[in-house]
BALOBA-1460 file (C-alpha; in Angstrom, 3 decimals):
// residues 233
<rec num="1" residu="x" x="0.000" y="0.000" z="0.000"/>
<rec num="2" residu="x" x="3.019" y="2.370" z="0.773"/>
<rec num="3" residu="x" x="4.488" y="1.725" z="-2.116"/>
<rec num="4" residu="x" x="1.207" y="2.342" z="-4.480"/>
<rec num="5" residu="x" x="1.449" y="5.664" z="-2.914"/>
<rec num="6" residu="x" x="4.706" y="6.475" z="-2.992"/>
<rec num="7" residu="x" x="4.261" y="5.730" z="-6.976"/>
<rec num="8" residu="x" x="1.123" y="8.745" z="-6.973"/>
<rec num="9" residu="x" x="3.226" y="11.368" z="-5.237"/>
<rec num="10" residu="x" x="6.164" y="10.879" z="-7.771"/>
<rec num="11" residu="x" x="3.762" y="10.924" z="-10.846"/>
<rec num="12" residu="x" x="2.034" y="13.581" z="-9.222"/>
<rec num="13" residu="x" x="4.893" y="15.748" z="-8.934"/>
<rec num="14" residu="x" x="6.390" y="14.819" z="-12.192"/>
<rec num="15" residu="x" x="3.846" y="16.322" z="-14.058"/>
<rec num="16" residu="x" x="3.454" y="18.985" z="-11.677"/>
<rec num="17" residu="x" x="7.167" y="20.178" z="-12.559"/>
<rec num="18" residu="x" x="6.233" y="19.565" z="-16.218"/>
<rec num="19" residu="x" x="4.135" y="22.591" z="-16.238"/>
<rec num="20" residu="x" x="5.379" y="26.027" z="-15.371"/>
<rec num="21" residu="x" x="3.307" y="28.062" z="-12.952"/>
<rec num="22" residu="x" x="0.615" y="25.289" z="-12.507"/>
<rec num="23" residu="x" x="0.879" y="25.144" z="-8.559"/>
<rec num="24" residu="x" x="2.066" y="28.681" z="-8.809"/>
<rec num="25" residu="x" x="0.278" y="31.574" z="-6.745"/>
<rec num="26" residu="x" x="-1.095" y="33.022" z="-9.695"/>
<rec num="27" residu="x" x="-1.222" y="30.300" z="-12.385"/>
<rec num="28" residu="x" x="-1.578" y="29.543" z="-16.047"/>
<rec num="29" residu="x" x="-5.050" y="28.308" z="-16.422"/>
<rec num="30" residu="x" x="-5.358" y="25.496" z="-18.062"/>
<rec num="31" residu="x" x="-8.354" y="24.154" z="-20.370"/>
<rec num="32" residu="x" x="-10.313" y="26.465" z="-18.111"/>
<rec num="33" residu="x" x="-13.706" y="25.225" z="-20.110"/>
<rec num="34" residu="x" x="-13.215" y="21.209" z="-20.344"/>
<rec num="35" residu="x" x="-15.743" y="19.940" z="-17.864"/>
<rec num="36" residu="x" x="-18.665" y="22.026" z="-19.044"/>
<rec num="37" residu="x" x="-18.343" y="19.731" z="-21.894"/>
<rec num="38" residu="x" x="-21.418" y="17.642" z="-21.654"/>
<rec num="39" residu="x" x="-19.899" y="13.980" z="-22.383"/>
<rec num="40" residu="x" x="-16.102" y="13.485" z="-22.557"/>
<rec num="41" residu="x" x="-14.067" y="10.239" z="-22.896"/>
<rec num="42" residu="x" x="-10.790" y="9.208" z="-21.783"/>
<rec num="43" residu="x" x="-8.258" y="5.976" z="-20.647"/>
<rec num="44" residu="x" x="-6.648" y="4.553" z="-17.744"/>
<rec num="45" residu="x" x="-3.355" y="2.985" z="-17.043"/>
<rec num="46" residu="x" x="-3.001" y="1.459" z="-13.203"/>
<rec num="47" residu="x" x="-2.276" y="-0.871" z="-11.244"/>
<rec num="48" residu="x" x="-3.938" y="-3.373" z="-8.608"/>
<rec num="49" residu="x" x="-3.820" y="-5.412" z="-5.578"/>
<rec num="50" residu="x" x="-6.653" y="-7.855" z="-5.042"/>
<rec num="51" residu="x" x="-7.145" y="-10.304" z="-1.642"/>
<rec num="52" residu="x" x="-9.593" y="-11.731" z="-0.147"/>
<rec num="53" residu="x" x="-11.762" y="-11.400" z="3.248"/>
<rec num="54" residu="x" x="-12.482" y="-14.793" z="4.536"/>
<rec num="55" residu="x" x="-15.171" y="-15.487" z="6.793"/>
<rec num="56" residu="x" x="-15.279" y="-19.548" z="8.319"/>
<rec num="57" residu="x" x="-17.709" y="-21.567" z="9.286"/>
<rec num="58" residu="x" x="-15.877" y="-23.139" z="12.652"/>
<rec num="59" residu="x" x="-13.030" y="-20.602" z="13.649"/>
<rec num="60" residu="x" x="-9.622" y="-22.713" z="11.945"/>
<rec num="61" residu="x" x="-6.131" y="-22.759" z="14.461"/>
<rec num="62" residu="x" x="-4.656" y="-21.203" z="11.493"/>
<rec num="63" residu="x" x="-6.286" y="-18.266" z="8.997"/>
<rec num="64" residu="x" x="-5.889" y="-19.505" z="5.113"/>
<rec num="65" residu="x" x="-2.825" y="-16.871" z="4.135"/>
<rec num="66" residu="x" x="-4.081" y="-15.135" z="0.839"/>
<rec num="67" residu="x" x="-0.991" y="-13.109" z="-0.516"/>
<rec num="68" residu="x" x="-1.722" y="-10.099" z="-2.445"/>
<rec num="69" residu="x" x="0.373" y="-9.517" z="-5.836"/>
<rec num="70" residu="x" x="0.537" y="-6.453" z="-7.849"/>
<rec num="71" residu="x" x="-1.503" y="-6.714" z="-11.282"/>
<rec num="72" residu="x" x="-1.964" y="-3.943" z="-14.220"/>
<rec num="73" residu="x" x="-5.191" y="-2.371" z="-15.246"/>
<rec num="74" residu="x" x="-6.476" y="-0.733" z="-18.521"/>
<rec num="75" residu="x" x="-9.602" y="1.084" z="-19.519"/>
<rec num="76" residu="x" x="-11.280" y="3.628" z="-21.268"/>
<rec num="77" residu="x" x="-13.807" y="6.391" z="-19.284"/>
<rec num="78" residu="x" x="-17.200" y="7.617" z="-20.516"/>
<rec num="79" residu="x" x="-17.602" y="11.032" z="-18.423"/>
<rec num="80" residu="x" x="-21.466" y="12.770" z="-18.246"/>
<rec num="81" residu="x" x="-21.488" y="16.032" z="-16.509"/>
<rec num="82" residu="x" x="-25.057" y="15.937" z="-15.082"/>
<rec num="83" residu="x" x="-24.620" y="19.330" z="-12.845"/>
<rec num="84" residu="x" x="-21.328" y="21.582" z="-11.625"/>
<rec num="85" residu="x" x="-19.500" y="19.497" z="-9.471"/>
<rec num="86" residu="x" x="-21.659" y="16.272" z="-10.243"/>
<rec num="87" residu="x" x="-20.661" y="13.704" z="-12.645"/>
<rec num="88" residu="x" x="-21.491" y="9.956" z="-13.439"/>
<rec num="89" residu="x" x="-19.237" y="7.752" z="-14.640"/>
<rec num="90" residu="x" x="-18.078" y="4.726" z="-16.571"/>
<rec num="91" residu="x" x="-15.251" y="3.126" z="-16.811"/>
<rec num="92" residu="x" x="-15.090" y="-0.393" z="-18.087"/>
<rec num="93" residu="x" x="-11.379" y="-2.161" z="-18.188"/>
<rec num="94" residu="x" x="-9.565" y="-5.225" z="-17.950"/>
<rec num="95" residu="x" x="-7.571" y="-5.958" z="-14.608"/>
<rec num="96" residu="x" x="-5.222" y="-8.736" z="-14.231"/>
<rec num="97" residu="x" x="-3.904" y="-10.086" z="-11.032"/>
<rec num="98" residu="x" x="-3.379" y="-13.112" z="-8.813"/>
<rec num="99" residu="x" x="-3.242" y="-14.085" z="-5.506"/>
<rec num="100" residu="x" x="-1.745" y="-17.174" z="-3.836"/>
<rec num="101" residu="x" x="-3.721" y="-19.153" z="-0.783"/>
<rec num="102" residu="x" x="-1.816" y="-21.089" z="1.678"/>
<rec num="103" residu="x" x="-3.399" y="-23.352" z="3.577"/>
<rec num="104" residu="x" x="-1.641" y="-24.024" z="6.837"/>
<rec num="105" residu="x" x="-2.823" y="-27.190" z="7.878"/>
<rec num="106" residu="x" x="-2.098" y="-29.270" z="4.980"/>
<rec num="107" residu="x" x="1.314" y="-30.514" z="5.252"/>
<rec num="108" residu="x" x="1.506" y="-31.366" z="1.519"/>
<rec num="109" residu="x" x="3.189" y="-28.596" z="-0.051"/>
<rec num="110" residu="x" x="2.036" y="-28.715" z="-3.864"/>
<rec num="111" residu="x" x="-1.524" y="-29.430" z="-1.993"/>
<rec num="112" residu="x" x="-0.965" y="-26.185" z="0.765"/>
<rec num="113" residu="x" x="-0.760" y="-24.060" z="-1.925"/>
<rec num="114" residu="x" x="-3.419" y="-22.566" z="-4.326"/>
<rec num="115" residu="x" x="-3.259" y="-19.726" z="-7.141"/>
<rec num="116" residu="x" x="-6.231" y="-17.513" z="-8.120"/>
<rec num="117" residu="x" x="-4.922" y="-16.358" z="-11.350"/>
<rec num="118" residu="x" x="-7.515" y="-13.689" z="-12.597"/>
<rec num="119" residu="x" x="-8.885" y="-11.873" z="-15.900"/>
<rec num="120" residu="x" x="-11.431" y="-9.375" z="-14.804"/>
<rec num="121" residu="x" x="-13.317" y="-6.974" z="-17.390"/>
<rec num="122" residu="x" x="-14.684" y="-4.877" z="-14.690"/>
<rec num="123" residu="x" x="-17.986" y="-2.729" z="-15.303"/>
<rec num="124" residu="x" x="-17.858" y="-0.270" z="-12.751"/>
<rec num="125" residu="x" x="-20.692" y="3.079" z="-12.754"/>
<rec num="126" residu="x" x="-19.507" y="5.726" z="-10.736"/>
<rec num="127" residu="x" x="-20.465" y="8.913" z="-9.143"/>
<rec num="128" residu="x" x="-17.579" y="11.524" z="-9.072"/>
<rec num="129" residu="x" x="-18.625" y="14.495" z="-6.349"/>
<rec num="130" residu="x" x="-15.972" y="17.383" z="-7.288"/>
<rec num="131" residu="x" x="-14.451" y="20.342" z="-5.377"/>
<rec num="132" residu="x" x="-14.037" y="23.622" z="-6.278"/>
<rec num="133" residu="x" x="-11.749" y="24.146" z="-9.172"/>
<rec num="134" residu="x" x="-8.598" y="26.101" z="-7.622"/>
<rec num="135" residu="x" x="-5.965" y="27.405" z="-10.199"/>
<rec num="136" residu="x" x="-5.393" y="23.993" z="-12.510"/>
<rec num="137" residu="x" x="-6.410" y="21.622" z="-9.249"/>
<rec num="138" residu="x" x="-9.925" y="20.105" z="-8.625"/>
<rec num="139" residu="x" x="-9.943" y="17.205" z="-5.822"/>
<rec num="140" residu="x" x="-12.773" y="14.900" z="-5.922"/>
<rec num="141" residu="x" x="-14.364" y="11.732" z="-4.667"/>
<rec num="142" residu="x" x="-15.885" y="9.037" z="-6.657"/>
<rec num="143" residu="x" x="-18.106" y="6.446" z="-5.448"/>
<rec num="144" residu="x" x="-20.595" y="3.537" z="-6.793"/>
<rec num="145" residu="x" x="-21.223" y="-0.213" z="-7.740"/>
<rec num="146" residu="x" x="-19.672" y="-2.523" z="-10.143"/>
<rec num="147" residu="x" x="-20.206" y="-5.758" z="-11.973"/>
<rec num="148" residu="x" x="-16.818" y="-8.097" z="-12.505"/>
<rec num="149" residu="x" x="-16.671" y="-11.000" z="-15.012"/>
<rec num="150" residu="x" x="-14.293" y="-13.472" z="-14.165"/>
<rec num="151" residu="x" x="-12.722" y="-14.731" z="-17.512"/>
<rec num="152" residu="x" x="-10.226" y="-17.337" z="-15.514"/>
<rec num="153" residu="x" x="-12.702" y="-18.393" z="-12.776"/>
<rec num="154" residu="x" x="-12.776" y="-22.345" z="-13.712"/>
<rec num="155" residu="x" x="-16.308" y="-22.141" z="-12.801"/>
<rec num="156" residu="x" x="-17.466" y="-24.437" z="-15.606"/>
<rec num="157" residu="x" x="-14.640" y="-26.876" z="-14.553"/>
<rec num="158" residu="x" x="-15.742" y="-30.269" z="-13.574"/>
<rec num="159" residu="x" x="-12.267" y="-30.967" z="-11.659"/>
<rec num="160" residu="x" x="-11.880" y="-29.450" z="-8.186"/>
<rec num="161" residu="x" x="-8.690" y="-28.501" z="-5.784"/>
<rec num="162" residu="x" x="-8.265" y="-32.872" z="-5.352"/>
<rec num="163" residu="x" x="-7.495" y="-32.134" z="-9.452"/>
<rec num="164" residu="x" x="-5.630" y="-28.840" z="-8.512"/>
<rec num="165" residu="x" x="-8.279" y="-26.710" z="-10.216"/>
<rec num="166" residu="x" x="-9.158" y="-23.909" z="-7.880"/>
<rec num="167" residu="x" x="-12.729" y="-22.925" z="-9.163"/>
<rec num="168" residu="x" x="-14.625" y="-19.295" z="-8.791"/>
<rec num="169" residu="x" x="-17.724" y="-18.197" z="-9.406"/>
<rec num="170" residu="x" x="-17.803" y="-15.807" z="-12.548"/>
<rec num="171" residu="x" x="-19.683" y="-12.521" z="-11.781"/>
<rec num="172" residu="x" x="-19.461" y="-10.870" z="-8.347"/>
<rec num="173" residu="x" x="-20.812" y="-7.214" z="-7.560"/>
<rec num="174" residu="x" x="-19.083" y="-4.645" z="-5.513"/>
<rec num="175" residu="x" x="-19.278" y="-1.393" z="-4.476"/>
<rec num="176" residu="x" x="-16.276" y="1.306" z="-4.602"/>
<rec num="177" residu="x" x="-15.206" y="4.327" z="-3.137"/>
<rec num="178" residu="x" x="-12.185" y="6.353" z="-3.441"/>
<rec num="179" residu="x" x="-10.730" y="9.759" z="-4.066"/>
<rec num="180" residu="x" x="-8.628" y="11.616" z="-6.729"/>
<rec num="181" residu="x" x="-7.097" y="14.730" z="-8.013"/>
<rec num="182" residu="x" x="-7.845" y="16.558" z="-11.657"/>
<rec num="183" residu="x" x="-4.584" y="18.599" z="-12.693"/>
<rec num="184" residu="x" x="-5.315" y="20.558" z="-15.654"/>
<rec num="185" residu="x" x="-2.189" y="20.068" z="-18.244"/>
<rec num="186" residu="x" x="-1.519" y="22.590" z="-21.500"/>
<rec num="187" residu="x" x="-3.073" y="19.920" z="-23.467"/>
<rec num="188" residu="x" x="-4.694" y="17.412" z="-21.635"/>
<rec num="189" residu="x" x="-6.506" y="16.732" z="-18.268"/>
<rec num="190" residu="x" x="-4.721" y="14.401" z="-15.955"/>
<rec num="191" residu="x" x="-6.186" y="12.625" z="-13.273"/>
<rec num="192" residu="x" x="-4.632" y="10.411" z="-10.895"/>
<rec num="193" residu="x" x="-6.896" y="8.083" z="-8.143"/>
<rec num="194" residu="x" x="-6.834" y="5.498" z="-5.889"/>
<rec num="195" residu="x" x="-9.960" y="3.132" z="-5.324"/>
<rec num="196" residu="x" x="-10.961" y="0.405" z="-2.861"/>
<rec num="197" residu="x" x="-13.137" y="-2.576" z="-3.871"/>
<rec num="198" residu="x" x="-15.458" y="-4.500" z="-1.930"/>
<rec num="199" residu="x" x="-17.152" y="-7.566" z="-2.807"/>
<rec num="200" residu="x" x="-20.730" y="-8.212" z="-1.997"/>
<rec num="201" residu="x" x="-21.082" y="-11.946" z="-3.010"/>
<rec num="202" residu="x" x="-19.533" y="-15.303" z="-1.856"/>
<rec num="203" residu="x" x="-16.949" y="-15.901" z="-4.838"/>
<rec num="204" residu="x" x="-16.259" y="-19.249" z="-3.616"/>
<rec num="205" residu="x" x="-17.219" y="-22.486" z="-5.974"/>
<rec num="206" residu="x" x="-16.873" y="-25.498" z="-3.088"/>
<rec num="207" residu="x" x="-15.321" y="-28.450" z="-4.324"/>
<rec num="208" residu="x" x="-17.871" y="-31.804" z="-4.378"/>
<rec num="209" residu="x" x="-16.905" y="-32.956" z="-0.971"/>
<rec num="210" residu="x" x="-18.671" y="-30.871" z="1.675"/>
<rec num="211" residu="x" x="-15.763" y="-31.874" z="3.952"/>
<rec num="212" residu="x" x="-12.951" y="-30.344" z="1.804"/>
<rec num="213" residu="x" x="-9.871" y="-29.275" z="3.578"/>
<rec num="214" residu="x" x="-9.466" y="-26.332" z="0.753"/>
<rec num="215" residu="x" x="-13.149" y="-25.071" z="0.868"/>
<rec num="216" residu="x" x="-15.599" y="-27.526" z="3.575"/>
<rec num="217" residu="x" x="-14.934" y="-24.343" z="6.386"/>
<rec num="218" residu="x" x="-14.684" y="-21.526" z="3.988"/>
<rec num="219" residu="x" x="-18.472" y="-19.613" z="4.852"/>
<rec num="220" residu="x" x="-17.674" y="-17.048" z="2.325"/>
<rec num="221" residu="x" x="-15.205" y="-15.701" z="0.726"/>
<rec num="222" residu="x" x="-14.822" y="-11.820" z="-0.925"/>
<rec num="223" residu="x" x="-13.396" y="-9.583" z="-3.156"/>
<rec num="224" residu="x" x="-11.154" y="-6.756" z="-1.286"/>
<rec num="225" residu="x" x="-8.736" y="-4.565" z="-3.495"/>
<rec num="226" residu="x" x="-7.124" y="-1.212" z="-4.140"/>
<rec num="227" residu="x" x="-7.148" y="0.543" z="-7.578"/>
<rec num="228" residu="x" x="-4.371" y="3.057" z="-8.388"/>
<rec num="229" residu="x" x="-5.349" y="4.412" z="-11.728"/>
<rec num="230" residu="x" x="-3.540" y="7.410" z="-13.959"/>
<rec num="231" residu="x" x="-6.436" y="8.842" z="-16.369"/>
<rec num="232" residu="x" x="-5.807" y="10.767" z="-19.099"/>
<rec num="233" residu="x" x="-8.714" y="12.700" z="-20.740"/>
């Protein structure tokens, strides 16, 4: 998480340097009419970290470990400009990522260990709730509810974890929240953000045997992730 932010302050202040006067006391305004453009469009470049929150039927010695891995994201954004500092949002994109589960009471190590290797095209509609524009600066927060296809969930698999297949269910719904900051460039808006993802839905397929040691205590188990995403409009 440190380092995801450490990555927005640098970009941040990379283009920030790019552009004489912009943070200045009295700066060069910048495409000083964009947003009262009714629609817009633009594209994202980012970057992910997706986990899971585990809830259990009978509390285990041991949590399930789920290790988080960095993935990449890219997208394109619809913008509508219903009122001044209102706006709705799309922005459907495809996220890749993957997270490893280790399962501490199985001493058998190929058998301890599962990957979730995931394609998501992500549908997520958005509310963005903006501040007052200040020189070439406009902070804002974005909020809403998303649908998430799986493309690598397994779901239609037949084989289970005793086959090694690690199975998911294909579409899950969230609901997001997160904050950003517009920056106004000579020729182009910039707009960096950071978003968390909840899951709403069990994503968990069980394997055939109620009493599976990979999924037979597993009550639920959810989508949780962060979104770092550099749009340029």
């Amino acid at each position: 998480m440190k380092r995801y932010l450490i990555y927005l302050i640098l970009i941040c202040g990379m283009q920030g340097h790019a552009q004489l006067k912009i943070f200045g006391k009295d700066p060069i305004i910048h495409l000083e009419n964009f947003d009262k453009q009714r629609v817009h469009w633009g594209y994202f470049l980012g970057f992910n970290s997706y986990g899971f929150k585990m809830d259990y039927i009978d509390d285990p010695v041991t949590d399930i470990v789920v290790k988080q891995t960095t993935g990449f994201n890219v997208g394109l954004v619809g913008n509508l400009r219903i009122m001044e500092h209102l706006d709705l949002r799309f922005e459907p994109g495809l996220y890749y990522t993957q997270r490893d589960l280790t399962y501490p009471d199985i001493e058998r190590q190929s058998d301890a260990l599962r990957q979730a290797k995931s394609t998501y095209i992500h549908f997520p509609l958005l509310l963005k709730f903006s501040a007052k524009r200040t020189g070439n600066i406009k902070p804002y927060l974005v909020g809403g509810f998303s649908r998430t296809l799986n493309l690598s969930s397994n779901a239609s698999s037949l084989d289970d974890n005793y086959s090694g297949t690690f199975r998911m269910k294909k579409w899950t719904t969230n609901y997001e929240i997160g904050f950003g900051i517009d920056l106004y460039l000579e020729y182009f808006k910039f707009s960096p953000s950071i978003r968390g993802v909840f899951g709403l839905n069990d994503e968990l397929i069980r394997d055939n045997n109620p009493n599976s040691q990979w999924t037979g205590n597993i009550n639920s188990m959810k989508t949780r992730a962060i979104l770092i995403n550099f749009t340029f409009h």
